[in-house]
C-alpha positions as CSV (number, residue, x, y, z in Angstrom):
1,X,120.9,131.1,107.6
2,X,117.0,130.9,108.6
3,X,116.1,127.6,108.1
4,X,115.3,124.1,109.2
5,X,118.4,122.3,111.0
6,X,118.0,118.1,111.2
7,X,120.7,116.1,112.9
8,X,121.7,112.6,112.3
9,X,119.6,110.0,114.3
10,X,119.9,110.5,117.8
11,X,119.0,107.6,120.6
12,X,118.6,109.0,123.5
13,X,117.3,107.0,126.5
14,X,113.9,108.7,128.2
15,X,115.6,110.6,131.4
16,X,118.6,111.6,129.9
17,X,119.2,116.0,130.3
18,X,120.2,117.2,127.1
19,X,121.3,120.4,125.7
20,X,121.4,122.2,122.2
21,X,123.8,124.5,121.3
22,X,123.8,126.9,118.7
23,X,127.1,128.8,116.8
24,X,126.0,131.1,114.3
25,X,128.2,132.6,111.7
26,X,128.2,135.8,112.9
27,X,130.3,133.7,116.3
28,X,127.4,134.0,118.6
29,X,126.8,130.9,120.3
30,X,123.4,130.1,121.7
31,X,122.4,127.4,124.7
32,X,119.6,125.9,125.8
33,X,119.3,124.6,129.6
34,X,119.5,120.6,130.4
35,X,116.1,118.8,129.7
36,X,115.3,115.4,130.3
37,X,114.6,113.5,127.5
38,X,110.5,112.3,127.3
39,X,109.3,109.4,126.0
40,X,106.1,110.0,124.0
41,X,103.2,107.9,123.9
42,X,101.6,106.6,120.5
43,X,98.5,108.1,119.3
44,X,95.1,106.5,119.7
45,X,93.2,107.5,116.6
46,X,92.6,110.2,114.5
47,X,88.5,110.5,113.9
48,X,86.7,112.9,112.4
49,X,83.1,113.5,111.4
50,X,80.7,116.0,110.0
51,X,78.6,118.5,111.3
52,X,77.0,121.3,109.7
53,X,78.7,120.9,106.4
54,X,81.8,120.9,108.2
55,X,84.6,118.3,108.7
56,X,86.1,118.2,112.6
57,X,89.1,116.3,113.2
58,X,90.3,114.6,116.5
59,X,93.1,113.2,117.9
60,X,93.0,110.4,120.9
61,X,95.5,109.3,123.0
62,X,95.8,107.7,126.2
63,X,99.7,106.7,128.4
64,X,99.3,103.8,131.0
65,X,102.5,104.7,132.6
66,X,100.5,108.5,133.7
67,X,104.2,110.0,132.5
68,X,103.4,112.3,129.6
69,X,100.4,114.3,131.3
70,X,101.1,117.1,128.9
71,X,100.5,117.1,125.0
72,X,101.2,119.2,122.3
73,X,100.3,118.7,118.6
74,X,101.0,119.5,114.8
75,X,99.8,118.4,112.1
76,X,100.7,118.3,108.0
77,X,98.1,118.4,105.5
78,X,98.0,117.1,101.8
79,X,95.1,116.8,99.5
80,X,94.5,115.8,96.1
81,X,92.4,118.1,93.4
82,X,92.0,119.5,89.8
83,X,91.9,122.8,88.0
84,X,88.6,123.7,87.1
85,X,89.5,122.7,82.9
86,X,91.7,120.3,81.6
87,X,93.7,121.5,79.2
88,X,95.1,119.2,76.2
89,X,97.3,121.6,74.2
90,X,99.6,124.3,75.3
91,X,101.9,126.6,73.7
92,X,105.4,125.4,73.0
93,X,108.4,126.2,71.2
94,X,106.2,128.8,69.5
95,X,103.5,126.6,68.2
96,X,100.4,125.2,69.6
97,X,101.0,121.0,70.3
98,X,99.6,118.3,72.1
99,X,100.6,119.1,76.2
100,X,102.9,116.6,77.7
101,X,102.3,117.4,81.3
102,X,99.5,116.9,83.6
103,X,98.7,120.2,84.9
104,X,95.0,118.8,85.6
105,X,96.0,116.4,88.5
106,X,97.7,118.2,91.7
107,X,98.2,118.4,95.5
108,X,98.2,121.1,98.1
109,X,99.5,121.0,101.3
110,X,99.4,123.1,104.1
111,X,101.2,122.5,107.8
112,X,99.7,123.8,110.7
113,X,99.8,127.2,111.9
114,X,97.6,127.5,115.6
115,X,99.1,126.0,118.9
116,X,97.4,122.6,120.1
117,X,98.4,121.6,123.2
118,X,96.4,119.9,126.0
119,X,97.2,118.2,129.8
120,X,95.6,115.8,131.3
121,X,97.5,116.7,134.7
122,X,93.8,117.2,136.7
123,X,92.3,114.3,135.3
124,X,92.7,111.1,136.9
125,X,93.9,109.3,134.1
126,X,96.2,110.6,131.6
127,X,93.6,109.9,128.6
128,X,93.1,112.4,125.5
129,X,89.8,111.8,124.1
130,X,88.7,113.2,121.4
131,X,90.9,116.9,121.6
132,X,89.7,119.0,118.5
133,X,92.4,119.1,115.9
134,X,91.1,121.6,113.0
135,X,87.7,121.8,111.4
136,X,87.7,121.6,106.9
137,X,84.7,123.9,105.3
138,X,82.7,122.3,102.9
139,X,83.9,124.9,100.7
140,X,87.3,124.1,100.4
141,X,89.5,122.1,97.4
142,X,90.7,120.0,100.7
143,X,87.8,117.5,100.1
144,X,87.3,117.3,96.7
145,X,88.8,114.1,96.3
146,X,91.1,113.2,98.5
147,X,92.6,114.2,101.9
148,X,95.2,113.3,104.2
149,X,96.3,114.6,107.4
150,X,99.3,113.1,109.7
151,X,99.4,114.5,113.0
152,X,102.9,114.6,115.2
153,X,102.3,114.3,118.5
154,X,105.0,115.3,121.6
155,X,105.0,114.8,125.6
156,X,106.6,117.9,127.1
157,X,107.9,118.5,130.3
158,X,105.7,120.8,132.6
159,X,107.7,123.6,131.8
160,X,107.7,123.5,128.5
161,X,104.0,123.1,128.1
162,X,103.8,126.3,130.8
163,X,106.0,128.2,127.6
164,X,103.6,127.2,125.0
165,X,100.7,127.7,126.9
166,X,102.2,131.3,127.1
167,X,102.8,131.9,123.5
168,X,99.2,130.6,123.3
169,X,97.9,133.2,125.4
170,X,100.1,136.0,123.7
171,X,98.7,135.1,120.1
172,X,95.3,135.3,120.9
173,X,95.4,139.4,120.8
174,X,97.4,138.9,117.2
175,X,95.6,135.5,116.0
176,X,99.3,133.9,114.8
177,X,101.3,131.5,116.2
178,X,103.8,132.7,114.3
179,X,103.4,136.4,114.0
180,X,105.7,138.6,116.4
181,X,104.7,138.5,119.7
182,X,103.1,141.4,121.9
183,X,104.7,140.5,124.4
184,X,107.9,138.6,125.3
185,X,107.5,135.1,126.4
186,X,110.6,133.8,128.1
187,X,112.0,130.7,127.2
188,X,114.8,128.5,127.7
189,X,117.6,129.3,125.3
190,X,119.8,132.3,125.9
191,X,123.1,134.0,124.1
192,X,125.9,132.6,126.0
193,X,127.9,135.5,125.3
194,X,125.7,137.9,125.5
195,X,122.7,137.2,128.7
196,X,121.2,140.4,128.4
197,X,120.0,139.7,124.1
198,X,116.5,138.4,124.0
199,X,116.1,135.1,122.6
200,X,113.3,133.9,121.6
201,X,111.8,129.7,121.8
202,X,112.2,126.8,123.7
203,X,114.1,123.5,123.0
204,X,112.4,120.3,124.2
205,X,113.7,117.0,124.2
206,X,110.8,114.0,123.5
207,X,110.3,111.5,121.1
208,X,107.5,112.2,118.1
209,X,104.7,109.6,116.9
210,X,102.6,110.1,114.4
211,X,99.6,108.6,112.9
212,X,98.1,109.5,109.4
213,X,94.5,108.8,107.9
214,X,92.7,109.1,104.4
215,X,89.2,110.9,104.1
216,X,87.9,110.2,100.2
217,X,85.1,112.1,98.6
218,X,83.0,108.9,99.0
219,X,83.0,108.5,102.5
220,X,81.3,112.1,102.4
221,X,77.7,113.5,102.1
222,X,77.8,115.5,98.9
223,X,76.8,118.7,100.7
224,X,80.7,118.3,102.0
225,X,81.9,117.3,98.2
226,X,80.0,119.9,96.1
227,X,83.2,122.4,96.0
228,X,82.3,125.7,94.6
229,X,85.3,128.4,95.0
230,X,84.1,131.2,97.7
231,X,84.3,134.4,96.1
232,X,88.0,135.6,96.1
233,X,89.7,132.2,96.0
234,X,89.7,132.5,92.5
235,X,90.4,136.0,90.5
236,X,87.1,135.7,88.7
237,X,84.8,133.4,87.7
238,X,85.9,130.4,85.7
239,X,84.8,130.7,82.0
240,X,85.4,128.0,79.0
241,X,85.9,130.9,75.3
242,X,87.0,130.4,72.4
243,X,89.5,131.9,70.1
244,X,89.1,131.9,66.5
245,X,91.5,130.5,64.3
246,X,92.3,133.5,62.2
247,X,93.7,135.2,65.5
248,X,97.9,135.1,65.7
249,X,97.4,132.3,68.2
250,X,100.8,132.6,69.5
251,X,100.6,136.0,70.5
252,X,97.3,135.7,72.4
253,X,98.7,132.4,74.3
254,X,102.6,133.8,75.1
255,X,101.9,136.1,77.4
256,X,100.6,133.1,79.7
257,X,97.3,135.1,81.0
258,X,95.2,132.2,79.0
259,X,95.8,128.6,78.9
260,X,94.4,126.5,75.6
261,X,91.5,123.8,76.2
262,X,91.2,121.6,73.3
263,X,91.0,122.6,69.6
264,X,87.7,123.1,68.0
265,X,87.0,121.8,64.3
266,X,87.6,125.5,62.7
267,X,91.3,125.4,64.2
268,X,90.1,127.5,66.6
269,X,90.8,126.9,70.8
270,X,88.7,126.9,73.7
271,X,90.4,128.5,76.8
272,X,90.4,129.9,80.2
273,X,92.6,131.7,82.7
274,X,95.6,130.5,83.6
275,X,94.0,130.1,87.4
276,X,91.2,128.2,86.0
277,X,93.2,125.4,83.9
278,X,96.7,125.1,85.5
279,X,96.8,123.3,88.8
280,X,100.1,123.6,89.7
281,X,99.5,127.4,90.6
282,X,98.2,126.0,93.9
283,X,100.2,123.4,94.5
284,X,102.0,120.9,92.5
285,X,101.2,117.9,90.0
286,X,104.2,115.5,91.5
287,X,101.9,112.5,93.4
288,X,103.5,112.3,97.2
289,X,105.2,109.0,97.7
290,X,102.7,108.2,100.3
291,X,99.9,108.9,98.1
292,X,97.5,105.3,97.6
């Protein structure tokens, strides 16, 4: 099934060749050829600073030893934000009560999606310094409060950096990483029953560090801070109505295009779109373990 596979932890000392192979449950069985294993260097830092209301992220790195030479990089983001309204009463069991959950608070993540890779093979030493990571708009809910990024970083062999810089050449005319390819780029996996079936990717062998930092809305100008949804993010404008009281409240609110605000003193509601008050739409209101 399409998916991610983990296996248990594996030590496997840097030099070793290594192989995966694939069954399927249609029978097939895939191979990759022998790779020796890489050890990968720790990151450096992760910086960032602002430039024409614009966040730009870097990663550093440096290896002593001149083995890893070639670099390639992901990175997961996570950031913490809020609906436009909170909302203190919702519709439940087919009356309007106090709301129990905080669909006010959330956080969005997003992994990466555009190849980073970089070598250092022409330079004397095998130092990274400062290799653009990904550049946050002002405009986006990524720093209205609070974000995070962790960025995984791998040493690949030379032949597997020559594969991704490939792929990265091939997604330029289609702007993907992961949209189909316009061409076929060759990797190092094959059906072992079958030569002549194109197969797609490349397995590497290397250990992963990773190093995460914190940006918070205070260590920003408030030209960065000042988030205002671009037009089209949202449907349509955020707008606080009211409902009167002598509307059949529970038919207005079931049909879950408008979310309650807070009561008024004639019995009456304020409310909004469901886009505008519910923040789980975007993401979702459970705090990530490694959240401070």
């Amino acid at each position: 099934q399409p998916g991610t596979y983990r296996s248990a932890s594996l030590a496997l000392a840097t030099g070793t060749k290594v192989r995966l192979r694939i069954r399927t449950g249609r029978e097939q069985e895939y191979g990759s050829d022998f790779v020796a294993v890489k050890t990968t260097p720790p990151i450096d830092s992760v910086t960032w600073r602002v430039a024409a209301n614009k966040v730009l992220l870097y990663v550093h790195a440096h290896d002593d030893t001149r083995q890893a030479r070639y670099y390639r990089w992901t990175y997961d983001q996570t950031w913490e934000y809020t609906s436009v309204f909170q909302s203190f009463w919702e519709l439940r069991d087919g009356k309007m009560q106090p709301r129990t959950e905080d669909v006010y608070h959330c956080w969005g993540s997003q992994s990466s999606n555009t190849l980073r890779i970089f070598s250092t093979r022409r330079l004397e030493q095998d130092v990274v310094s400062a290799y653009p990571l990904t550049t946050l708009e002002s405009i986006y809910k990524q720093l209205l409060l609070k974000y995070s990024v962790i960025v995984q970083q791998r040493a690949l062999s030379a032949e597997e950096y020559a594969y991704w810089e490939a792929v990265g050449k091939s997604t330029e005319q289609i702007g993907g990483l992961y949209d189909p390819l316009p061409t076929q780029v060759k990797g190092n996996v094959r059906n072992l029953s079958d030569p002549d079936e194109v197969v797609l990717g490349y397995v590497g062998a290397q250990a992963v560090t990773q190093k995460r930092i914190f940006i918070s809305k205070q260590d920003l100008p408030a030209s960065i801070t000042t988030w205002q949804a671009p037009n089209g993010f949202e449907p349509e404008p955020c707008m606080l109505l009211a409902v009167s009281p002598r509307t059949n409240l529970v038919t207005f609110f079931r049909g879950g295009k408008f979310q309650p605000i807070e009561q008024l003193p004639d019995g009456g509601y304020t409310y909004s779109m469901n886009e505008c008050v519910d923040c789980r739409l975007n993401g979702t209101n459970v705090k990530p373990d490694f959240w401070p």
